[in-house]
C-alpha positions as a Markdown table, in Angstrom:
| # | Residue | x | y | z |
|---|---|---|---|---|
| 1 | Unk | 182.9 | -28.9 | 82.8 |
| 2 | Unk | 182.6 | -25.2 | 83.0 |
| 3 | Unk | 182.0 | -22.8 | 79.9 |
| 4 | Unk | 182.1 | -20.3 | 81.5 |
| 5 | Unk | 181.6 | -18.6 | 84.9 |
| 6 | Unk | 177.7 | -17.5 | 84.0 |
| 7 | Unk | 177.2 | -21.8 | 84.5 |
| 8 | Unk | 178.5 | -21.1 | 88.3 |
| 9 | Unk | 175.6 | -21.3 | 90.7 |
| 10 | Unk | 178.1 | -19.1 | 93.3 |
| 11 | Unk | 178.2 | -16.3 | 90.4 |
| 12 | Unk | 173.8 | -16.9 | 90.1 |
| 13 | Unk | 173.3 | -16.0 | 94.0 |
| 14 | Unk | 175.9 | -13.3 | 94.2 |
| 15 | Unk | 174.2 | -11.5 | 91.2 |
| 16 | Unk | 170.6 | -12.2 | 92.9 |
| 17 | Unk | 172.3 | -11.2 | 95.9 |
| 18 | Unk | 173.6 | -7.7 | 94.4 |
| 19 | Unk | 170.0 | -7.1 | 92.8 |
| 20 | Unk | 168.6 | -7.2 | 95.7 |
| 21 | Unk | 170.8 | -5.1 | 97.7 |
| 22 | Unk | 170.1 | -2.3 | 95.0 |
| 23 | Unk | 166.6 | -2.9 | 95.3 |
| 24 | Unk | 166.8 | -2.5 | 99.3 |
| 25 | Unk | 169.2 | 0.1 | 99.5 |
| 26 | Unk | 167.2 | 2.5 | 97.0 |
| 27 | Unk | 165.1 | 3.2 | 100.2 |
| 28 | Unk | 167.5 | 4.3 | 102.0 |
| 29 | Unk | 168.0 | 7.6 | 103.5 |
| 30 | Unk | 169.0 | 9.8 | 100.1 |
| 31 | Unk | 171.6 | 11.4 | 102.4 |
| 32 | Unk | 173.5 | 8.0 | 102.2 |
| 33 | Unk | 173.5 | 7.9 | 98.7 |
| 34 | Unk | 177.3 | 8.7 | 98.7 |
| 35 | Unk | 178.1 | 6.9 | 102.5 |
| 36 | Unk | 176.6 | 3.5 | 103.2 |
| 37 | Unk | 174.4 | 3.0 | 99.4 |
| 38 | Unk | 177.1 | 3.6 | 97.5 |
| 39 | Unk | 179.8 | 2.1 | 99.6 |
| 40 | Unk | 177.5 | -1.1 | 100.1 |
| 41 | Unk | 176.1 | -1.2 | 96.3 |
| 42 | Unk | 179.9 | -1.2 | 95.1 |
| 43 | Unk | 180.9 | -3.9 | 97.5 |
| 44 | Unk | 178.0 | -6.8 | 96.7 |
| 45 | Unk | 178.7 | -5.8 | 92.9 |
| 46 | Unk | 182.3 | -7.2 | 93.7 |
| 47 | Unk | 181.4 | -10.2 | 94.4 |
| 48 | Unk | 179.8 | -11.7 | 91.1 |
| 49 | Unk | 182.4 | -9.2 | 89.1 |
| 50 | Unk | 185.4 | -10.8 | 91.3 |
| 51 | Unk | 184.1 | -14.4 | 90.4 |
| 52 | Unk | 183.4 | -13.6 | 87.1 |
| 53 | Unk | 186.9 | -12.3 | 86.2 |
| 54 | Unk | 188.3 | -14.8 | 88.3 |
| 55 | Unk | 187.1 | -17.6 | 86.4 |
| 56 | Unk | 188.1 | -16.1 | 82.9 |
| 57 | Unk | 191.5 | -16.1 | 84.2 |
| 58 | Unk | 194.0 | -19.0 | 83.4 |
| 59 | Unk | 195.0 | -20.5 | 85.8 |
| 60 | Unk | 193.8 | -22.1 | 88.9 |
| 61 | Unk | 196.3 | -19.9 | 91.2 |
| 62 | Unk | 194.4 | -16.8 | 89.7 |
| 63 | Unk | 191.3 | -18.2 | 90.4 |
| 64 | Unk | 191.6 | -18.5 | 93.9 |
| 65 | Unk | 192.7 | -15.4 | 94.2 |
| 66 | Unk | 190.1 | -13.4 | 92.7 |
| 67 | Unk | 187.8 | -15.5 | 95.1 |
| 68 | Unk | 189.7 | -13.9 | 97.7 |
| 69 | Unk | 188.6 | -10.8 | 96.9 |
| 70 | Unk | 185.3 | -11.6 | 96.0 |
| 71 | Unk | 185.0 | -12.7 | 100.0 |
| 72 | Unk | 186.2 | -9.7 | 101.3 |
| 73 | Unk | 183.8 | -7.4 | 99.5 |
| 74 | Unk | 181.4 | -10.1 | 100.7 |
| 75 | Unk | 182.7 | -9.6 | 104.5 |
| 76 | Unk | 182.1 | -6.0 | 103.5 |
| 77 | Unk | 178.8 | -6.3 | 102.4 |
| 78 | Unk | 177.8 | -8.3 | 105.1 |
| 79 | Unk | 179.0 | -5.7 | 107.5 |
| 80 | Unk | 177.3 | -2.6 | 105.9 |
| 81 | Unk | 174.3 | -4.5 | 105.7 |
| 82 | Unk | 174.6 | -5.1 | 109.7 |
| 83 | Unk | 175.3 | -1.3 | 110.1 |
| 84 | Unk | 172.4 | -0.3 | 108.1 |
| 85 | Unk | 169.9 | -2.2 | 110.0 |
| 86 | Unk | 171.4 | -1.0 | 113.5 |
| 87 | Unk | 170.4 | 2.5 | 111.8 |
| 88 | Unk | 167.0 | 1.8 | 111.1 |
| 89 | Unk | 167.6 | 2.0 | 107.4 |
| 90 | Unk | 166.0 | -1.2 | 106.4 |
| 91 | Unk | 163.8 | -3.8 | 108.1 |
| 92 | Unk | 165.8 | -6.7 | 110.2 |
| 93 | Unk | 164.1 | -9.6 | 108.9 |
| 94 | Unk | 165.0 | -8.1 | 104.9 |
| 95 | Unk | 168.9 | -7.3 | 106.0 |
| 96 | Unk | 168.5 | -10.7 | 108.1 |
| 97 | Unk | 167.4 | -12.7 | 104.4 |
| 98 | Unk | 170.4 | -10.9 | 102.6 |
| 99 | Unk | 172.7 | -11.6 | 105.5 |
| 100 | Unk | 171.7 | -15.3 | 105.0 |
| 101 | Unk | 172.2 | -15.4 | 101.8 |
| 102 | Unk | 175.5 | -13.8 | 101.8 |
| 103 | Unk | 176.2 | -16.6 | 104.2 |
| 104 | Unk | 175.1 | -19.2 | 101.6 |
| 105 | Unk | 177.8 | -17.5 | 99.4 |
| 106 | Unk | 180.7 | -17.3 | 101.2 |
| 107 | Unk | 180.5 | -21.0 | 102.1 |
| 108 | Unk | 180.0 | -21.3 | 98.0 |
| 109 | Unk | 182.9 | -19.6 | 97.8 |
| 110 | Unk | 185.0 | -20.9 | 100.6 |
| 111 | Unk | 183.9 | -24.6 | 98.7 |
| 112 | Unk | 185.6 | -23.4 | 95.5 |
C-alpha cells in the first residue's frame, strides 16, 4: 500500500533524473541560463512535482491526470535535452544516459 508518493520508485528516478539535469546543465553556456537551462531545469522539476501532487490528490481520476502532465514536461525534457546535445552543450553519451533514463520513466509512468 502506498504512504505516500516519496515510496514511488517513478517519483525516486524522476528526482535522480532532475538532479542530474541541474548538475549537467550548470555547464552550460551562461548565455542559456534564461533559454534552454532554465526552460529544461523547470521542465524535469515537473516531473517528480507532477507525480508528487498527483498522488496526494484523492482520487484516482486526478491521479492520472497529473501523470499526464508529468509526461509532457518529460516529452519536454527529453526534447531540450536532444537540442542541447545537437548544440554542443553537453557530451552525447551524458544527454544519451539522461535520455535513457527519461525513457525508463515515462514507461514508469505510462505503467501507472
Amino acid at each position: 500500500m502506498l504512504r505516500n508518493y516519496q515510496d514511488l520508485q517513478v517519483w525516486k528516478k524522476a528526482m535522480d533524473l532532475a538532479e542530474e539535469v541541474y548538475l549537467v546543465s550548470s555547464r552550460f553556456p551562461k548565455q542559456e541560463t534564461y533559454g534552454i537551462t532554465g526552460q529544461l531545469r523547470r521542465s524535469v522539476v515537473s516531473v517528480p512535482a507532477n507525480i508528487a501532487e498527483g498522488a496526494e490528490r484523492p482520487g484516482p481520476r486526478q491521479f492520472v491526470q497529473f501523470l499526464g502532465v508529468a509526461s509532457g514536461s518529460l516529452a519536454e525534457a527529453e526534447t531540450l535535452l536532444m537540442l542541447a546535445s545537437r548544440l554542443g552543450f553537453a557530451d552525447s553519451i551524458r544527454i544519451q544516459h539522461l535520455l535513457d533514463q527519461a525513457g525508463d520513466i515515462g514507461r514508469m509512468i505510462n505503467g501507472l
